[in-house]
N, C-alpha and C positions, 0 to 999 in steps of 0.2 A: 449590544454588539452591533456597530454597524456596519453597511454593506462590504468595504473593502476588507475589514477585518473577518467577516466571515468569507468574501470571498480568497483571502489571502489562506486561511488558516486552515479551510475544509476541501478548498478545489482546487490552488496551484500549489500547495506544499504537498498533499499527497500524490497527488499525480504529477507532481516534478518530481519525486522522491522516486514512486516508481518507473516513471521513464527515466530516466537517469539511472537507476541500475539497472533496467531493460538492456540499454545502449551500450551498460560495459560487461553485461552477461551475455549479448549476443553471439557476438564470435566462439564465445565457448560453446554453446550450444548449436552453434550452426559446423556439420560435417559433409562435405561429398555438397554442397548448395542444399542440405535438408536439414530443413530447423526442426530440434524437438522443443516443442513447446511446451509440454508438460515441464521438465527440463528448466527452460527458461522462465515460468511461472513461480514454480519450487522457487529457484534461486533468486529471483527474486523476493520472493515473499518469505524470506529466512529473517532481515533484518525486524520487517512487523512482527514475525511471529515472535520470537526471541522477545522481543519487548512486551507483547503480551502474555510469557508466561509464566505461570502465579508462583514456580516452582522449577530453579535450573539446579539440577543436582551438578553439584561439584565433588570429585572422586579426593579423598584422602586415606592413606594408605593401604593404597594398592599398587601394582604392579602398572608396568607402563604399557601393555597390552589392554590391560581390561581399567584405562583410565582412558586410553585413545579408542577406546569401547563406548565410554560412560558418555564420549565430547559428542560424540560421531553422532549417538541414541537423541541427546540433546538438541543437535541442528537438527537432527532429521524430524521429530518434534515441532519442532521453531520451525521449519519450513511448512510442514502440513498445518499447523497454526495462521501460518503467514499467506496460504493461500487462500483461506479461507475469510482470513483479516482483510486482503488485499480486495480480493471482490466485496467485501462489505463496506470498504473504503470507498472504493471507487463508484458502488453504488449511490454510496453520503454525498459525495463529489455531485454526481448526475442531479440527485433531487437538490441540491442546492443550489445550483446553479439552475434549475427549471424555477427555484422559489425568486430567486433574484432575478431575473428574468420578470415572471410574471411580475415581481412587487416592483419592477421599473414602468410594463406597460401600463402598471393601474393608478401609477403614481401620477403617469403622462394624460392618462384617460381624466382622471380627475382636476389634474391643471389645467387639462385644455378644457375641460367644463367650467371653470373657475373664471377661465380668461370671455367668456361670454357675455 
């Protein structure tokens, strides 16, 4: 894999993904100029979570209370998932981009050793 591919794949798709829903959960979460950030993190991190989880119960026949019960249980699920995915994401983001980084400076360190 090379550099742009991992830089594409591991730093700007994930953190464009979550700024970009940052930017359109803001206003929901912002009341009176006080942002709850708990709030905004959650909602954010429903789309990660949702996607990694192993098991989304889907309600068949039941009643339409305790099926908008089963959905609710589901996101709320998928968001505590997703915040958890989302800081691990973004983690992965950080070190890879420290790896790319340094394997540019070592790459320069050694070319300009080469050009000697």
């Amino acid at each position: 894999m090379n550099v742009s591919q991992r830089l594409f794949g591991k730093v700007f798709l994930p953190l464009g993904a979550a700024l970009l829903l940052a930017s359109f959960f803001y206003p929901v979460c912002t009341r009176g100029g006080v942002t709850n950030w708990l709030l905004l993190v959650f909602l954010t991190g429903i789309p990660f979570g949702i996607s990694q989880m192993f098991m989304f119960v889907v309600p068949f026949g039941h009643g339409f209370q305790e099926t908008v019960l089963i959905l609710f249980f589901n996101v709320l699920i998928g968001g505590i998932i997703g915040m958890i995915f989302l800081a691990f994401r973004t983690g992965i983001a950080v070190i890879t981009l420290i790896q790319i980084l340094f394997e540019g400076v070592g790459y320069a360190i050694h070319r300009a050793g080469a050009l000697r």
